[in-house]
C-alpha positions as CSV (number, residue, x, y, z in Angstrom):
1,X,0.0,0.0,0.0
2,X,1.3,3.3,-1.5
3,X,0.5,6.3,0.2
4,X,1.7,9.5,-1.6
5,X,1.2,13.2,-0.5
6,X,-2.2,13.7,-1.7
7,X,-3.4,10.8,0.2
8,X,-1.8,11.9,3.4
9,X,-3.8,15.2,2.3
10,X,-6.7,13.9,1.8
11,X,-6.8,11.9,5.5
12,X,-5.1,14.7,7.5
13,X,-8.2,17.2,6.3
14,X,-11.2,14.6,7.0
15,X,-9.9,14.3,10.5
16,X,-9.7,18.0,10.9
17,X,-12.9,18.2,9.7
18,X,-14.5,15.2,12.1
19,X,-12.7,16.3,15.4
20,X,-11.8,19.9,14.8
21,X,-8.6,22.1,15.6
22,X,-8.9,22.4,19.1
23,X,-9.4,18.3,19.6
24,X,-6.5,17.9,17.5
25,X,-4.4,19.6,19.3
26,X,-5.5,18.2,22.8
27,X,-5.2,15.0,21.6
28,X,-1.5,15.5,19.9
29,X,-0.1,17.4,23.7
30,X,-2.0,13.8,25.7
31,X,0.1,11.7,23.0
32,X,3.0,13.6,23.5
33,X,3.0,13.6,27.3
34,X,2.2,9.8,27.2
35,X,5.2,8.9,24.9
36,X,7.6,11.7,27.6
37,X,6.1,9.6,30.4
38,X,6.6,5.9,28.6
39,X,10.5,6.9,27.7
40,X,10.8,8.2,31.3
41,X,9.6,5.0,32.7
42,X,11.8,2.6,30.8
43,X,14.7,5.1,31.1
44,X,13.8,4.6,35.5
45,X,13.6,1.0,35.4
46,X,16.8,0.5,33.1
47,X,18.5,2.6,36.3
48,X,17.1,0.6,38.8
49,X,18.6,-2.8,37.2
50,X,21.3,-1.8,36.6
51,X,21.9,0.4,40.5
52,X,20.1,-3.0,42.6
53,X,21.7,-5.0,44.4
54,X,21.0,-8.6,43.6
55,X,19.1,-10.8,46.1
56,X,19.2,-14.7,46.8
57,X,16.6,-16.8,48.6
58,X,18.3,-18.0,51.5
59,X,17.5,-22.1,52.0
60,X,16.1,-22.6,55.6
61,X,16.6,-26.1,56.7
62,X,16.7,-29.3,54.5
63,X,14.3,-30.1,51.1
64,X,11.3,-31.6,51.5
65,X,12.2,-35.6,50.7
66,X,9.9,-37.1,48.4
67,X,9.7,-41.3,47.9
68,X,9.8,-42.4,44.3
69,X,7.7,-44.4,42.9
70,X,9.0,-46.4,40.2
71,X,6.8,-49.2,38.5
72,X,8.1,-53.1,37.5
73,X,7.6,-53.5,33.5
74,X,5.3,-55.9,33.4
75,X,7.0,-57.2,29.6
76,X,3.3,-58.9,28.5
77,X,2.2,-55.3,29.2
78,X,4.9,-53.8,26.4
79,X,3.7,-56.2,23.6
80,X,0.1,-55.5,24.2
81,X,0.6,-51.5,23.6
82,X,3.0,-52.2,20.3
83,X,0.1,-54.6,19.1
């Protein structure tokens, strides 16, 4: 899709035209400030990886042992499944 000048003409004016000057321009200065506060955000949390300290779980006590349960091939069983 090939959009050339007069197209971009053409869509700019019927917006102007459905939400009016005023509109336009509120809703270009939201956009803006959304898109300032987005970059600042990212910009805040790359600082924060990079200035915190990393943090380990400390182990308290042993692992909870669990018993395993391992069943006997029953071989007759093995040539019924290939069947």
């Amino acid at each position: 899709m090939d959009f050339d000048f007069k197209t971009l003409l053409v869509i700019l004016v019927v917006v102007l035209i459905i939400f009016g000057g005023k509109k336009l321009r509120s809703i270009g200065d939201d956009l803006g400030h959304a898109v300032k506060g987005f970059k600042k955000a990212m910009n805040e949390g790359d600082q924060e990886e990079t200035s915190a300290p990393t943090r380990q779980i400390r182990s308290e006590g042993t692992d909870a042992e669990f018993p395993e349960k391992v069943k006997a091939a029953n071989p007759a069983e093995k040539s019924n499944r290939n069947a």
